[in-house]
N, C-alpha and C positions, 0 to 999 in steps of 0.2 A: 667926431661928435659935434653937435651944436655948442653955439656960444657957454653954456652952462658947464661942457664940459671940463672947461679950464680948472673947475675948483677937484674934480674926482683924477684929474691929471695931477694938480700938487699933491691929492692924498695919495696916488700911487706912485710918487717920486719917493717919499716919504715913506714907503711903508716897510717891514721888515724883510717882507716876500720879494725873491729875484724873477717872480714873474712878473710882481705887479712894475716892481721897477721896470725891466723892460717893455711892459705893455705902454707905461709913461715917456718910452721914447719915440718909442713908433707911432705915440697918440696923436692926432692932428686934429686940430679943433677948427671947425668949420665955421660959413655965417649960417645954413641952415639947414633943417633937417630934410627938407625934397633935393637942396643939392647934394647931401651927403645919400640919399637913396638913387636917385640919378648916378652920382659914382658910385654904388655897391652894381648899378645893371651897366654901366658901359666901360668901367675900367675894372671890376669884377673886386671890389674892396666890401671890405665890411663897413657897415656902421652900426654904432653903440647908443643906445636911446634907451627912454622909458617902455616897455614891453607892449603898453596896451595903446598907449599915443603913436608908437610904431604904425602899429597893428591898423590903427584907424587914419595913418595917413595914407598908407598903400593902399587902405581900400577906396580911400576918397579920389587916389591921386592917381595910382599905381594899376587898377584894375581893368581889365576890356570888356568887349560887350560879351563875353561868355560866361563873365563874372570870374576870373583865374588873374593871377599876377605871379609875373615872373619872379619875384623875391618872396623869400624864406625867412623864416625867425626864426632861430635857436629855439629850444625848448627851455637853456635855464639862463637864467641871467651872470651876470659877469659882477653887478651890486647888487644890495635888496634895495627895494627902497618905499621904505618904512614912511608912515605918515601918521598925524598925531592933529586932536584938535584941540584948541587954546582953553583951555577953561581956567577958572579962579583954584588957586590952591584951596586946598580942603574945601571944595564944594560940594554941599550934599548929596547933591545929585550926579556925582562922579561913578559912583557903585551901577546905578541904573545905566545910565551911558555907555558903560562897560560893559553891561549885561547884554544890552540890545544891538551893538557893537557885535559882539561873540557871536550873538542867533544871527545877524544877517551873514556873516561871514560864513557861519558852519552851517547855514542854511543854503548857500551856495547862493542866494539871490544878488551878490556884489560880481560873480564871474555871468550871473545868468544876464544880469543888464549890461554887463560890457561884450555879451556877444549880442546881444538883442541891437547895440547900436552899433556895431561892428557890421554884422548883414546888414542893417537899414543903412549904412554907408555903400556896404556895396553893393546892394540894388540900386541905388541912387543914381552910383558910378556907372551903372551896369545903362541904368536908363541914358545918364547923359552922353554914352558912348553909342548907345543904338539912334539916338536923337541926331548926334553927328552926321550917323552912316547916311539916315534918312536925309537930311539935309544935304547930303553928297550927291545923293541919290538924286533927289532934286533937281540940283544942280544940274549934275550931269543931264537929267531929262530936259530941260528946260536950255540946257545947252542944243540939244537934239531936234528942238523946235524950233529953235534958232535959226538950225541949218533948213528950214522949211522941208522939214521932215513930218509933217504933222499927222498923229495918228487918225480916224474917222473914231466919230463918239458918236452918243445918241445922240447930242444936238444935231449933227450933219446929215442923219439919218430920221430925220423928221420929217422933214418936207415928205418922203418918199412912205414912209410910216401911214402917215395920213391919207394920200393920195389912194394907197391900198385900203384901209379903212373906209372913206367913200366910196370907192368901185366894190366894196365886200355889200356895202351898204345898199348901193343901188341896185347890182345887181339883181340881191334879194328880195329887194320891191319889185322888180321888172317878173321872177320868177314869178310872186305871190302874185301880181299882174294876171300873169298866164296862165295859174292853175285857176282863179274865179273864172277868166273868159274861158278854159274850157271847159268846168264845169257850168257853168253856166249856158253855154252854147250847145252842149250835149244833151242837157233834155229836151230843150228846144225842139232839134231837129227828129227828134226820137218820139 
């Protein structure tokens, strides 16, 4: 777990459950949560975070240009974790805050915004990983030119472009030429 994990490690030293004690000896509390995700992919370990801060750092962090990542999240959590906002005791407007609390929750608009910024992470990710390729890509071409390898473009192919565009040009004066002097020359003699 990250640095915070240390206080949910004393409370599962402490608790009355033999699992959670045990889960508190095996706990290893880390500096942070990309290198606790880094060892979940190369030494194949778990790590234990907040659900949805997970969620958006593997997509930030974790994800390729196809938009997939190799880590998984549990479907239930191991704590809840509950959150509360500060207000003045007995404040009137406690009842309303409540109220409107409850609808966005049961309205599902609190899970709809946390995947609305979850994809717009990982499109993000998605782009700055295709942005890489290209700049590889790049590279690599511009490696390629290096080796005076250079492909023909339409700049190279201009001189040559043009050259045919006059000869089309003139030609077609010399034809138009030809057909006035034979019409022309043919009543003449007739």
């Amino acid at each position: 777990m990250p640095p915070y994990g240390e206080e949910f490690r004393r409370f599962f030293k402490v608790s009355e459950s033999n699992i959670f004690r045990k889960l508190a000896d095996i706990l290893l509390v880390g500096p942070s949560i990309i290198e606790g995700l880094v060892g979940a992919m190369e030494k194949r370990q778990s790590h234990m975070g907040g659900r949805r801060y997970l969620k958006q750092k593997i997509a930030e962090s974790f994800t390729d240009a196809n938009g997939e990542s190799e880590l998984y999240i549990g479907r239930e959590s191991l704590f809840p974790g509950p959150s509360g906002w500060p207000i003045p005791h007995d404040a009137p407007y406690k009842h309303v805050l409540d109220r409107l609390f409850m609808a966005v929750i049961e309205a599902g608009l609190y899970e709809k915004w946390v995947e609305k910024m979850i994809d717009a992470t990982r499109r993000e990710s998605k782009e700055k990983q295709l942005q890489k390729q290209e700049q590889e890509t790049d590279k690599t071409a511009l490696i390629a030119t290096n080796n005076n390898e250079k492909s023909l473009t339409i700049v190279h192919l201009q001189g040559p472009l043009i050259l045919l565009l006059l000869g089309l040009i003139f030609s077609t004066f010399i034809f138009t030429l030809e057909v006035i002097a034979v019409a022309w020359c043919l009543p003449a003699q007739g």
